[in-house]
C-alpha positions as CSV (number, residue, x, y, z in Angstrom):
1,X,0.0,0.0,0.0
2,X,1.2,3.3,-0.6
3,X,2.7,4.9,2.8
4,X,3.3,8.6,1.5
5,X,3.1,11.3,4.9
6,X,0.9,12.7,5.4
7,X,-2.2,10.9,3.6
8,X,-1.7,7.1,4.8
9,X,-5.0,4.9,5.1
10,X,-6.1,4.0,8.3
11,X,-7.4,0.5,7.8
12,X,-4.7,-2.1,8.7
13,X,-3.3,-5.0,5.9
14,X,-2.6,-8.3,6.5
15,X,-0.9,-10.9,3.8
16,X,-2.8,-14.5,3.5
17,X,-1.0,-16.1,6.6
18,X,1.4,-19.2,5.7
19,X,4.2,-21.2,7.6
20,X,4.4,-23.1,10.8
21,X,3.0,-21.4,13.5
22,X,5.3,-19.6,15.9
23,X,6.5,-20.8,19.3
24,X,5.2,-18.1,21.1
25,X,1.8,-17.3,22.9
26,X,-1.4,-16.7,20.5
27,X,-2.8,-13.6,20.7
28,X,-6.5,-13.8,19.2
29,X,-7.2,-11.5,16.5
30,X,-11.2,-10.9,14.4
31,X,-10.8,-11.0,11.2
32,X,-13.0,-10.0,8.0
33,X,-12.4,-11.4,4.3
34,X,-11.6,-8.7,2.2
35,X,-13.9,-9.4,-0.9
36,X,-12.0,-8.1,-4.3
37,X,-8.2,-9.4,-2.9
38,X,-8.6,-11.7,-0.2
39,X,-7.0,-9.9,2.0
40,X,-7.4,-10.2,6.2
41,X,-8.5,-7.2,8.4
42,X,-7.7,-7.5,12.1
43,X,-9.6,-5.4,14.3
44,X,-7.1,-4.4,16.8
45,X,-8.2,-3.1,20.1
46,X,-7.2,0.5,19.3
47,X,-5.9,2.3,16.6
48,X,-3.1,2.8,15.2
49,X,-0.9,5.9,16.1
50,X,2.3,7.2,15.7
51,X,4.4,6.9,18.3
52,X,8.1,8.2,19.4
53,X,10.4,8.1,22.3
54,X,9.9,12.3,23.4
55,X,12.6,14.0,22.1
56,X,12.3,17.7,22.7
57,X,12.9,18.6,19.1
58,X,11.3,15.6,17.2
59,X,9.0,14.2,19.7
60,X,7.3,11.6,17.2
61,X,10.8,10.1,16.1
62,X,12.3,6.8,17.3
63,X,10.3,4.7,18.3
64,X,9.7,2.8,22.0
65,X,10.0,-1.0,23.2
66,X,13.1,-1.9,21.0
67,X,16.5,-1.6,20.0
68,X,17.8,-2.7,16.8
69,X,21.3,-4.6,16.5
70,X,21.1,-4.4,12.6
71,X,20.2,-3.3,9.4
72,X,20.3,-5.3,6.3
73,X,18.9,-3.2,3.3
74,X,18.7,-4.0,-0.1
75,X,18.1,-1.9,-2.6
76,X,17.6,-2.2,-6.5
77,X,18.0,0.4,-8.8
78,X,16.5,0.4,-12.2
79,X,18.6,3.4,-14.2
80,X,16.8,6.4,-13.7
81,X,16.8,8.2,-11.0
82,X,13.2,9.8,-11.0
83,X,11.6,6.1,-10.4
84,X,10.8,4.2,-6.9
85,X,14.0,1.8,-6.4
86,X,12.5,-1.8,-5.3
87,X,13.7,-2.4,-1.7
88,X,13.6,-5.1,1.2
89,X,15.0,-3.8,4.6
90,X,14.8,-6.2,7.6
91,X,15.6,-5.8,10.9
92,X,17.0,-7.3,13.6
93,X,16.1,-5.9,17.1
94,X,15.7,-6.4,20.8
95,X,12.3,-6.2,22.5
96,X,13.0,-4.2,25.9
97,X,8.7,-4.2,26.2
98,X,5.7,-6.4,26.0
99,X,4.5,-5.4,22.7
100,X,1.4,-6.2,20.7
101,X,2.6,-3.9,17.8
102,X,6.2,-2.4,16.7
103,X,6.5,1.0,15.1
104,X,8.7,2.1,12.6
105,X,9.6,5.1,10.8
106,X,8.8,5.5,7.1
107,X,7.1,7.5,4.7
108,X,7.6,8.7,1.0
109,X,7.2,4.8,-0.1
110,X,5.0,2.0,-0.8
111,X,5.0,-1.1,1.4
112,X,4.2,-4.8,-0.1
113,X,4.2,-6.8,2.3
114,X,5.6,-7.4,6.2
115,X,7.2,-10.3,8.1
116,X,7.6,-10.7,11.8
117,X,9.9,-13.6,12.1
118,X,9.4,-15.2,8.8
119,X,5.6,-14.6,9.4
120,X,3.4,-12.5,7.4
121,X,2.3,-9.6,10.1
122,X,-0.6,-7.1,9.8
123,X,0.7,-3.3,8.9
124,X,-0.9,0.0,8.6
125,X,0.3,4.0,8.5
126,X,0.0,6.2,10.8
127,X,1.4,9.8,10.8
128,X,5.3,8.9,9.5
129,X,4.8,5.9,11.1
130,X,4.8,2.0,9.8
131,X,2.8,0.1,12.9
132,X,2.9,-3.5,12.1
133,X,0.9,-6.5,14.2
134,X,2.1,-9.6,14.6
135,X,0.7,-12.9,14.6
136,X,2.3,-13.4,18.8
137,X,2.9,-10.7,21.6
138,X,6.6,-10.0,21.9
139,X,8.1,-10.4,24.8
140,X,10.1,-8.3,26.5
141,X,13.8,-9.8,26.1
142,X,13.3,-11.7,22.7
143,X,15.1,-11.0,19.5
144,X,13.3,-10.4,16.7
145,X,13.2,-10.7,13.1
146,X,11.0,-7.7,10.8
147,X,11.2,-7.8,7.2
148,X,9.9,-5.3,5.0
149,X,9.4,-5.1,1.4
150,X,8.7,-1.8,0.1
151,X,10.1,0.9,-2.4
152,X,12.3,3.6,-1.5
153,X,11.0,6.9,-3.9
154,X,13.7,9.3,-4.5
155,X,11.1,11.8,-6.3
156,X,10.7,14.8,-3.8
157,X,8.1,14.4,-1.4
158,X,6.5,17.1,0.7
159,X,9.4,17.9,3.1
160,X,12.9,18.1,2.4
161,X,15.9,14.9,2.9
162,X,16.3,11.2,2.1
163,X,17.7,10.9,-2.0
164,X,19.2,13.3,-3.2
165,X,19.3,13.2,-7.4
166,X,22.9,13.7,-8.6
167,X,23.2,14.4,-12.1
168,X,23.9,10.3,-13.0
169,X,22.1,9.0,-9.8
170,X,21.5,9.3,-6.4
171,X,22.8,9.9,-3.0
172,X,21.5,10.1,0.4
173,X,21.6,13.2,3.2
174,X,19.1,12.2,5.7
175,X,20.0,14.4,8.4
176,X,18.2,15.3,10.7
177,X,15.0,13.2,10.4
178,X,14.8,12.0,6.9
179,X,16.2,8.2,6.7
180,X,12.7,7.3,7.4
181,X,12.0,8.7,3.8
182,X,14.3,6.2,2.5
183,X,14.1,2.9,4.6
184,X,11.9,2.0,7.4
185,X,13.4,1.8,11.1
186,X,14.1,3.2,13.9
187,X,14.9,6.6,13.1
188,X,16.5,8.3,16.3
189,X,20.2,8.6,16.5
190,X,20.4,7.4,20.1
191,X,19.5,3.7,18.6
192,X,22.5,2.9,16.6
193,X,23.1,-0.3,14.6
194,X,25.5,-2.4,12.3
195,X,24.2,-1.8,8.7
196,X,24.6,-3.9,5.9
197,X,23.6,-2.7,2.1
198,X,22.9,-4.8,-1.1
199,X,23.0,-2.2,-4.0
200,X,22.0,-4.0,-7.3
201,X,22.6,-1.3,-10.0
202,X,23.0,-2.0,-13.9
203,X,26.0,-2.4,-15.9
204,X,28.0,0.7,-16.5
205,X,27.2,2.2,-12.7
206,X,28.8,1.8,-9.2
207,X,27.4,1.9,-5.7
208,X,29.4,2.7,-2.7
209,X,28.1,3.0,0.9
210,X,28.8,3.2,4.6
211,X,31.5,0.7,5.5
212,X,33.9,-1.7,4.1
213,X,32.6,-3.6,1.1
214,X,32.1,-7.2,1.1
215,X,31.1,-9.0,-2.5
216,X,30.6,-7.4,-5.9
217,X,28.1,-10.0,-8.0
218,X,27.5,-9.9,-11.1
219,X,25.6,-11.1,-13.7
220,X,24.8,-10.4,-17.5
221,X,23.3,-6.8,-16.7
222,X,23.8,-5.7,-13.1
223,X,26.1,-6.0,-10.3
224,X,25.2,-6.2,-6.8
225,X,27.7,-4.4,-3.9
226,X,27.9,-5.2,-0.8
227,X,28.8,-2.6,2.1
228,X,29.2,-3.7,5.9
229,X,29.8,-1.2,8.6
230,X,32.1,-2.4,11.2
231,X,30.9,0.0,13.9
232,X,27.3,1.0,14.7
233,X,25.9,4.0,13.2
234,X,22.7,6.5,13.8
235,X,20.1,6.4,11.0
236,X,20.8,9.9,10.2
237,X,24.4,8.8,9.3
238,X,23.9,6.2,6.3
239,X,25.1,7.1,3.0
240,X,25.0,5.1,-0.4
241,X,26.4,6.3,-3.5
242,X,24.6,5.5,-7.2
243,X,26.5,6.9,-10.0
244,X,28.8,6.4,-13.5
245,X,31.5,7.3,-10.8
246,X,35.3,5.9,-10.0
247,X,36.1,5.1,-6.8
248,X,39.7,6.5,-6.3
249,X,41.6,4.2,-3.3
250,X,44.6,5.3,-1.2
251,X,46.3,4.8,2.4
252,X,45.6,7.1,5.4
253,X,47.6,6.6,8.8
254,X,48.3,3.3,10.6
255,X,47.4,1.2,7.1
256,X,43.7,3.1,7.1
257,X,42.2,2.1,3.5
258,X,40.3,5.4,2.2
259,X,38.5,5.6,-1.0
260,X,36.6,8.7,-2.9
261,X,34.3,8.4,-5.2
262,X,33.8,11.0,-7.9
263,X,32.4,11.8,-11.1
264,X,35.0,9.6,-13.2
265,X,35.1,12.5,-16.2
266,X,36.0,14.9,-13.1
267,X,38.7,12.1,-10.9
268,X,41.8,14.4,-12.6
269,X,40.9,17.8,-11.2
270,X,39.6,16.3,-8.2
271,X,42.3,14.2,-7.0
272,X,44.8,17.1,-5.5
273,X,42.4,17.6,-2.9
274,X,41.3,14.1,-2.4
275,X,45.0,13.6,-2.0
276,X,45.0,16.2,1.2
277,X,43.1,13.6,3.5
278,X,45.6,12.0,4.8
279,X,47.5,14.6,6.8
280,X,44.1,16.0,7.8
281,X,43.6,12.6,9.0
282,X,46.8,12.7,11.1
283,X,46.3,16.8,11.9
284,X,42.8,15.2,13.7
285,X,44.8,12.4,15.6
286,X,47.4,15.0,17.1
287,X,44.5,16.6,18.9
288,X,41.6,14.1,19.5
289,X,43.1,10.4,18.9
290,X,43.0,7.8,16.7
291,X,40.1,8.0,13.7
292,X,37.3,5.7,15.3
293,X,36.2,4.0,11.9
294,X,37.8,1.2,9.3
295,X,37.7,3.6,6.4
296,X,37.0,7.2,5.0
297,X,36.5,9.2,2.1
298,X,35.1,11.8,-0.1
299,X,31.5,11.4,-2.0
300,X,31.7,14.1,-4.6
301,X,28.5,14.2,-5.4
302,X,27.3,16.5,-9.0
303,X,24.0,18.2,-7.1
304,X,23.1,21.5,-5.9
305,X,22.2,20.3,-2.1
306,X,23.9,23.9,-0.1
307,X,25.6,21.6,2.7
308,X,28.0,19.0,2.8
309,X,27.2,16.0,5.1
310,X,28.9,13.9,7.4
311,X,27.3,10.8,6.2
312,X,29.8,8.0,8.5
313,X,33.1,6.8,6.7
314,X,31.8,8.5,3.9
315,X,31.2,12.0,3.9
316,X,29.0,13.9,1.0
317,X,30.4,17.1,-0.5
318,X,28.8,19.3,-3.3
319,X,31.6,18.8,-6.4
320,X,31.5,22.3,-6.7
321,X,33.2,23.5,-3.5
322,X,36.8,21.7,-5.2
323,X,35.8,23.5,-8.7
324,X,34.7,26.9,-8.3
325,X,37.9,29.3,-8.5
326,X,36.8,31.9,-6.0
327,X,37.5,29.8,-3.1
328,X,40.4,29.9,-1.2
329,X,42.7,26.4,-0.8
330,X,42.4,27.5,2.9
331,X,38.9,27.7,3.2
332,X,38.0,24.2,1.0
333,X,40.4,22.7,3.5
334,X,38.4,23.8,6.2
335,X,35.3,22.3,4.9
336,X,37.2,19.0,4.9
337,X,37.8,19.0,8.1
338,X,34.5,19.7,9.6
339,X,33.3,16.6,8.4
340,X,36.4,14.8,9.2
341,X,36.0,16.0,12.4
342,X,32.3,15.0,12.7
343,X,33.6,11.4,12.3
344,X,34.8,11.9,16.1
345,X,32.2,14.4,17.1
346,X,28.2,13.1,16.0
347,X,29.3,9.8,14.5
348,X,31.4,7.7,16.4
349,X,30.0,9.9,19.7
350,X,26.6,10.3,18.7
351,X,24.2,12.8,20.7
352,X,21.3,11.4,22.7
353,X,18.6,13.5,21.8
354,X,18.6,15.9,18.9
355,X,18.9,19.3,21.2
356,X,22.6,17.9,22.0
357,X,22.9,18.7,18.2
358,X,25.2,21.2,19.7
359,X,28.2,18.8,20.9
360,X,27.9,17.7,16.7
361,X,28.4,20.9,15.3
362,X,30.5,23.0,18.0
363,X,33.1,21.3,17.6
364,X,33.4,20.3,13.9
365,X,32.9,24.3,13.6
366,X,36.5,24.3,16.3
367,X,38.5,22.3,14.6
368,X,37.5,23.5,11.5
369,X,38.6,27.2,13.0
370,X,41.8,25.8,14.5
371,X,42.7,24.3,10.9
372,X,41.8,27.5,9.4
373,X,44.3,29.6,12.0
374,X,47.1,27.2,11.4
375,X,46.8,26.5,8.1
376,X,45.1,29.9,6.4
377,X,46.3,32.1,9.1
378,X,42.4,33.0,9.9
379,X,42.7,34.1,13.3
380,X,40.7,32.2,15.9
381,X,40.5,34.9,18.6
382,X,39.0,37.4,15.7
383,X,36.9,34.8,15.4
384,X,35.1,34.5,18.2
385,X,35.3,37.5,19.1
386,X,33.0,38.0,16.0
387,X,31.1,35.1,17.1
388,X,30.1,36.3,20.5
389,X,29.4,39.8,19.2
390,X,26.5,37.9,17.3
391,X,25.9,35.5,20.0
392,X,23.0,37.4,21.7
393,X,21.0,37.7,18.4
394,X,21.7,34.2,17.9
395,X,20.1,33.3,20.9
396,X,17.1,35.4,20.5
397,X,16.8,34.0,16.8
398,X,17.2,30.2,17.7
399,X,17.7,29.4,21.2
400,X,20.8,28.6,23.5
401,X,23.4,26.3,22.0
402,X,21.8,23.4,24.2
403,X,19.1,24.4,24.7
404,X,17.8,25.4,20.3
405,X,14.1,25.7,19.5
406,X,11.7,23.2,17.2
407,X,12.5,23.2,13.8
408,X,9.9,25.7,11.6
409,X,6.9,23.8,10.3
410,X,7.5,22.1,7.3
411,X,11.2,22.7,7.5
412,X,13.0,20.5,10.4
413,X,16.2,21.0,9.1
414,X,16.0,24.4,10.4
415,X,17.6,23.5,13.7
416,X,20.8,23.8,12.1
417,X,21.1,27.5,13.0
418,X,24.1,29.6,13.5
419,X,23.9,29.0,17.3
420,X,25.1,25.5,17.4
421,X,27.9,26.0,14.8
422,X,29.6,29.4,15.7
423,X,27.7,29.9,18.9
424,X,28.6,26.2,20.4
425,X,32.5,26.7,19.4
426,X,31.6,30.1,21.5
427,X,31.5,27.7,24.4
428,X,34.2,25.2,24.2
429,X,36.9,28.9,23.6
430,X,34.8,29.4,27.0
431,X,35.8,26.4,28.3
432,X,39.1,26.4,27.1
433,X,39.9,30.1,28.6
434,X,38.1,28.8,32.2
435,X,40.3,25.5,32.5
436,X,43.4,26.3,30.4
437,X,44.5,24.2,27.0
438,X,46.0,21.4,28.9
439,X,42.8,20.9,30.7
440,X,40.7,21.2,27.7
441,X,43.0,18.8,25.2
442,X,42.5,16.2,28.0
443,X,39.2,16.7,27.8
444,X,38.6,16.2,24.2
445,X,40.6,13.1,23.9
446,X,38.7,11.5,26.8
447,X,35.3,12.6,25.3
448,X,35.7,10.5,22.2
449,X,37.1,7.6,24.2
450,X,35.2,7.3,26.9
451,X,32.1,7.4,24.3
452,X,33.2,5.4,21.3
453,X,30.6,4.4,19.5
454,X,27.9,5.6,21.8
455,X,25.6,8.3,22.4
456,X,26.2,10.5,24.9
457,X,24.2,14.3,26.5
458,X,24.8,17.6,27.0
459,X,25.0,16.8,30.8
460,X,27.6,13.8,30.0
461,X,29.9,16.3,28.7
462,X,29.2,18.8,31.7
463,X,30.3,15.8,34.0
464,X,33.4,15.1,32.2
465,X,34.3,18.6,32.3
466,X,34.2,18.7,35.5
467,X,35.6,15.4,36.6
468,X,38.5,16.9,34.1
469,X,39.3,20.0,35.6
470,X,38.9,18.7,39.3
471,X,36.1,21.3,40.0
472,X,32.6,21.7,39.9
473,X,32.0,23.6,36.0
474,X,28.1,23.3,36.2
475,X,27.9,26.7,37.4
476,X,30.0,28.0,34.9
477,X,28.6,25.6,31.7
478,X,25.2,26.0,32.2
479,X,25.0,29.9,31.6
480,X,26.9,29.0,28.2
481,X,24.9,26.4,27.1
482,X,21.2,27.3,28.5
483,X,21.0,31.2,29.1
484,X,19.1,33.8,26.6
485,X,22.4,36.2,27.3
486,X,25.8,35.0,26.7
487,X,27.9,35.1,29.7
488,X,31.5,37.2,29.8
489,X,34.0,35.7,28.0
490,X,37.0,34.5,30.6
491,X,40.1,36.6,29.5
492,X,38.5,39.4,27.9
493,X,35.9,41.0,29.5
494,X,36.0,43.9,26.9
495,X,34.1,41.4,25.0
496,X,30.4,42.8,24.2
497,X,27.7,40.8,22.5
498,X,25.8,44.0,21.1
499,X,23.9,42.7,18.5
500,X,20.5,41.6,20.2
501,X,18.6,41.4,16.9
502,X,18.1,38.0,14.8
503,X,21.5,37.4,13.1
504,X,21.7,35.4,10.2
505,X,19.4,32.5,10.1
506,X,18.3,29.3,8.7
507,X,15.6,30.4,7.7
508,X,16.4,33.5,6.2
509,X,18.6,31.8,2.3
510,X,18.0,28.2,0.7
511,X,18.8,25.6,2.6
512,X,20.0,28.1,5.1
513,X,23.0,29.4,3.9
514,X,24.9,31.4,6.3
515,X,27.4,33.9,5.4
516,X,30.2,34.8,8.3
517,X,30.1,37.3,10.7
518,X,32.5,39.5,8.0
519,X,30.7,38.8,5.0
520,X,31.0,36.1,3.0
521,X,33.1,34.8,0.2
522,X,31.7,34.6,-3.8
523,X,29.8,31.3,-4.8
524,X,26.6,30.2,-6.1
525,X,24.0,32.1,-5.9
526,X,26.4,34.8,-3.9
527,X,27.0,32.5,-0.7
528,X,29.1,29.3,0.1
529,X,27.4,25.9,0.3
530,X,27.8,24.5,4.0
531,X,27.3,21.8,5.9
532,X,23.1,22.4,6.4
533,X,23.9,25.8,5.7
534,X,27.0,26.1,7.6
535,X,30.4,27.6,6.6
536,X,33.1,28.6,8.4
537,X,33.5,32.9,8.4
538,X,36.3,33.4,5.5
539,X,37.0,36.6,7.2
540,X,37.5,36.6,11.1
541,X,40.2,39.1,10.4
């Protein structure tokens, strides 16, 4: 049945039953024969609703009762790039609740048909939601076994995320809320999983996604990849790559296999700067530790998206940012190394609920700002000092770094507002000034360890502050992170926030592009593409 948000039917599906019955306890269902498909109706004993696990921002995502261990999503695409790819996701979870139903994300596709363990299971939508009844009550501490056929449609829906169409295929940026547009599941970053894709795509194309690849099989007129992650991963996160492109492969530090994958007329011109990532690898390393994954790269993707994307092991980039002449080597470096950075910061440590968005982009926004200083000579006192100038307006505009209001209706990818990029790094040069550099190195190499492939809060990082610097720093954090003013900056209490209108918004350009506090550099359209928007100040001078 068609499952397109917001107009999904409200009667509930169920496939002719077949198979041996399961070795659980029999829940008794009504049922009426469907007369033109023979097809059951259950009547369940209430109806279907979206559910989701209350996050402040989202409250409808994720869903409650399970957690999944992994993914395994195969995908078929046919050629063109404006048709519905044929799809079968299944999903292995953990039942930590008595449940009669299981929610799951999805929208913007149709759904055939739905197994519970191997059994044909009753589905209906609701809101963005996929609710499916099985045959049996799941226990609280059993595994379980969902499949799901269904297409994935990468034609644009009503809200923005999910596919994006390159010019010779497709690409994903699901960020913050939009993987649910492409697969179904459980579509909150605090429950990460192991993913496995199976991209069947016809001769003369490649697919690429998260992880290390596994099998390439082929026939007379396709080839199916193989991708396996070898670290969980967020929804959000997952990435695959359908284009006439070459994958370009090379060596990072300590043996780390990286490949990029480009536009193969473009692989020439592109490959100085695909040649840069290994020293920004090891520049990263110096300051926060080993890289967390098996692998990374470079998707240079041919589409107009305004952000780059720090899609895990695989980070998606606009092809224009390494062609257009305007931009400096500095600055395109920079770029780089935000998402490198978000590899550490949002991938590997992955916030708990969406309003610790903050922790993601602060600091990809510092390190991109300390590679800037060192490498372009961009100042990073100038620019901060800019940053807290405009930090008042930014709070009034979108909220406290931790603390950032509900996306716009109809636009949820507006929580990526300047306050938790420049106003976020505002708080760890805070930090940093209250506890000294020692301190605050410490601090960031223990912050990706200690969390490795977890999620972690706002008031995590608070507590390993503190525990850090041998002192109670909830007094002087919270102020920072929560407060409608910004506090005095420690070392320069000259310092003066003065602008206390709306500064430059989300809301305000396509897919909020935000020029620096200075101005901004030439590009399309007159502003710089960014990561949702985001790019560092080329001025800061």
């Amino acid at each position: 049945m068609p499952l397109t948000s917001p107009h999904l039917p409200a009667h509930t599906h169920r496939p002719p039953a077949t198979g041996p019955a399961r070795a659980r306890r029999r829940r008794t269902a009504s049922a009426l024969l469907a007369s033109a498909v023979g097809v059951c109706l259950v009547a369940a004993s209430a109806p279907a609703e979206p559910l989701g696990i209350g996050d402040p921002l989202f409250p409808h995502l994720g869903n409650p009762g399970y957690d999944v261990q992994a993914y395994d999503i195969a995908l078929t695409y046919a050629g063109a790039n404006d048709r519905p790819l044929d799809a079968v996701t299944t999903i292995d979870a953990h039942v930590t609740a008595d449940l009669d139903r299981i929610n799951l994300d999805f929208a913007h596709g149709t759904v055939r048909s739905v197994e519970v363990d191997g059994e044909p299971a009753a589905f209906t939508g609701a809101g963005e939601d996929l609710v499916i009844t099985p045959d049996d009550d799941l226990d609280r501490g059993e595994s379980v076994r969902v499949t799901v056929r269904h297409t994935s449609d990468p034609r644009p829906g009503e809200r923005e995320g999910g596919w994006v169409r390159t010019a010779d295929g497709l690409a994903m940026a699901n960020q913050a809320d939009a993987a649910h547009l492409v697969f179904p599941g459980n579509d909150h970053p605090s429950d990460k999983a192991m993913f496995t894709f199976r991209v069947t795509v016809p001769d003369g194309y490649t697919a690429v996604a998260n992880g290390l690849p596994t099998a390439v099989d082929r026939t007379r007129t396709t080839t199916t990849w193989t991708y396996r992650t070898r670290n969980p991963m967020a929804t959000e996160l997952a990435q695959v790559s359908i284009g006439r492109s070459t994958v370009l492969h090379r060596t990072g530090p300590h043996d780390l296999p990286l490949r990029d994958v480009v536009p193969t007329e473009q692989r020439t011109a592109l490959e100085p700067w695909l040649a840069k990532t290994p020293a920004q690898i090891a520049w990263m390393e110096e300051r926060v530790g080993r890289y967390p994954f098996a692998t990374y790269g470079l998707l240079l993707a041919e589409a107009s998206t305004g952000f780059a994307l720090e899609t895990q092991t695989l980070s998606l980039f606009e092809r224009d940012l390494f062609t257009d002449p305007a931009l400096p080597a500095w600055y395109v470096e920079s770029i780089m190394v935000h998402e490198l950075a978000h590899q550490w910061f949002g991938d590997s440590v992955t916030p708990r609920t969406w309003s610790d968005l903050w922790l993601n982009e602060g600091h990809a926004t510092w390190y991109e700002a300390l590679y800037a200083e060192e490498r372009g000579g961009r100042s990073l006192e100038a620019r901060m000092r800019a940053a807290y100038e405009s930090s008042d307006g930014w709070r009034a505009a979108g909220g406290p770094p931790a603390a950032p209001e509900p996306p716009d209706p109809g636009r949820k990818i507006s929580i990526f507002r300047p306050g938790v990029y420049g106003g976020a790094a505002l708080v760890l040069y805070a930090l940093r000034q209250e506890i000294g550099r020692a301190a605050f190195d410490r601090l960031e190499r223990e912050w990706v360890s200690r969390h490795r492939d977890g999620n972690a809060s706002t008031a995590d990082f608070v507590a390993l502050a503190s525990e850090v610097a041998g002192r109670d720093l909830t007094g002087f954090l919270h102020p920072w992170l929560y407060d409608a003013e910004t506090p005095p900056m420690p070392g320069h209490p000259d310092w003066r926030s003065a602008d206390t209108t709306p500064g430059p918004d989300t809301r305000e350009l396509p897919h909020g592009h935000l020029p620096g506090p200075h101005g901004h550099l030439p590009g399309p359209h007159g502003h710089l593409p960014g990561p949702h928007g985001h790019r560092p100040d080329p001025g800061g001078e």
